[in-house]
C-alpha positions, 0 to 999 in steps of 0.5 A: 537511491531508490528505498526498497519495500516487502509486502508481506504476506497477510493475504497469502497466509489465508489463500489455503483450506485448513488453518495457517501453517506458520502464522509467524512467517510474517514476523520472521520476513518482517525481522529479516527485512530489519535486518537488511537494507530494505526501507520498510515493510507494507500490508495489504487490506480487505475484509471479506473480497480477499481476506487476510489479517487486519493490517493494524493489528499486524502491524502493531505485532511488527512494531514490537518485534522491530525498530527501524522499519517504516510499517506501511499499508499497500493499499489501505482501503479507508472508506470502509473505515469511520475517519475518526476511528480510523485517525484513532487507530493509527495515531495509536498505532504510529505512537507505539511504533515511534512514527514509523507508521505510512498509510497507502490509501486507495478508493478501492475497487468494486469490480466483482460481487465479492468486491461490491459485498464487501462495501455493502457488508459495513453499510457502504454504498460502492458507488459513493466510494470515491467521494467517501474517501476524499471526505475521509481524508480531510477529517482524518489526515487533521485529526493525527496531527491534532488539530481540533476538526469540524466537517460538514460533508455528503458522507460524514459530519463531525464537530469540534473534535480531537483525537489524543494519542496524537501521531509523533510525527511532525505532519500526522501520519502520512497518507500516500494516495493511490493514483495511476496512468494508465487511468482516465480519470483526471480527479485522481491527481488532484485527490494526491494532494490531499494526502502526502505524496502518491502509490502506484500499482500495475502502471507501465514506467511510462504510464507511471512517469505520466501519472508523476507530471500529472500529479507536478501539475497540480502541485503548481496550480495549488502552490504544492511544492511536488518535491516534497510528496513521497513517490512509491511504486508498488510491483509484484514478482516471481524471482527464478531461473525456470521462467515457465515455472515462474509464471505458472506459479504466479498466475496460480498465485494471483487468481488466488490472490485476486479470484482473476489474475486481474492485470495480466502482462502488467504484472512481472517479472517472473524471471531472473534477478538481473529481469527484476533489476532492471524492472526496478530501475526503470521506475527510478528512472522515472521517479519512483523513490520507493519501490515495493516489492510483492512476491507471487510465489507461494514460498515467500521465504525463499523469495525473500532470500532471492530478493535481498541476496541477489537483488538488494545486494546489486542495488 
């Protein structure tokens, strides 16, 4: 059975003019969801293109107030981040939470001047993002599982270091790597396979399942068993009954969210339970083992209840 996931609304708290109005409704959907059958919780991450709450501090919170729940980052943007205080971070992170911590990580975007501002502001070149990433992982993905790393790169160079505390789990913290088919670039594939399995956003099912046989190639040419990687699918919804409402709502929602509702009809659905149902069962049906679920809606709670009342309940 396909496990489920929340993204929580760190981003959405801060899409007002004046303060939060209830900075804890991230606790409060965080400990409903530990209280369901849902799998995990997720948070996004950005510094100043969209800003929200920093994911680690927010989830540390989380981990405090639950004991179950897989804590998860969807998708961490890693090069803006040193690896070896990021592999800092994290180990820390994942010990207070007792290895429940999962790191979605991605290149990142640098599309619009905000998102290129972003790079710029911590020292980052945005064209050299990509190589930045694949460096980072090879540092920090060794450092969590405590090994002792030397690495000479074009981005980054350490020597003879370690890390304590050191993640509780057996492989490090797992790092899901974000991929997508509905993309031309073919070393995106390959790049999963320096992380524990891959997180897809915005893909059609086909393009996802296509994105699934890419990443199974180089398993096989690399000697990787692909069974073993950990498939999620991340997909944004509006759950009602007044679809023109819903959709209204959701473009509003993303054009805040985004600054452009960016993927237009790839987004969805803004419809029913029965419509997002079906919608989560067409990526199981292609391999999705974890589906996350973020809500564009500006009353997330209610949208929490829809989801576990009439939609975890069927599944």
């Amino acid at each position: 059975m396909t496990k489920l996931g929340v993204l929580l609304p760190t981003r959405g708290l801060l899409m007002t003019d004046g303060p939060p109005t209830n900075i804890n409704e991230i606790i409060e959907m965080a400990e409903a969801v530990e209280a369901s059958a849902i799998d995990s919780v997720w948070v996004g991450d950005s510094l100043t293109a969209k800003p929200r709450l920093e994911p680690f501090t927010a989830l540390s919170a989380i981990a405090a107030r639950t004991k179950n729940i897989r804590l998860g980052t969807a998708v961490l943007l890693s090069s803006l981040r040193h690896p070896v205080q990021l592999a800092h971070v994290a180990t820390t992170l994942d010990l207070i939470s007792e290895g429940r911590l999962v790191l979605g990580m991605g290149v990142g975007g640098a599309f619009n001047e905000a998102q290129r501002q972003e790079w710029h502001n911590v020292g980052v070149d945005p064209r050299k993002r990509a190589g930045r990433f694949e460096e980072s992982l090879k540092i920090f993905k060794p450092l969590t599982r405590g090994e002792t790393v030397t690495f000479s790169g074009k981005h980054f160079d350490v020597k003879d270091i370690s890390i304590k505390p050191v993640s509780p789990q057996d492989n490090g913290v797992p790092v899901l790597v974000a991929a997508h088919g509905r993309s031309k670039l073919e070393r995106q594939y390959e790049r999963v396979l320096l992380g524990d399995g891959i997180i897809s956003i915005s893909d059609f099912p086909d393009e996802y399942e296509m994105a699934l046989k890419k990443v199974s190639q180089y398993c096989d040419q690399r000697g990787t068993p692909f069974k073993k990687l950990e498939k999620s699918f991340y997909m944004t919804v509006n759950i009602g009954d007044k679809k023109e409402k819903l959709t209204e709502e959701a473009d509003r929602f993303l054009k805040l969210y985004y600054g452009v509702n960016i993927w237009q009809e790839r987004w969805g659905p803004w419809g029913t339970a029965e419509e997002v149902l079906t919608r989560i069962k067409s990526y199981e049906n292609v391999g999705a083992e974890t589906i996350i679920v973020r809500f564009a809606s500006f009353d997330q709670a209610r949208q929490l209840e829809l989801f576990l009342n009439e939609v975890v309940a069927y599944l």
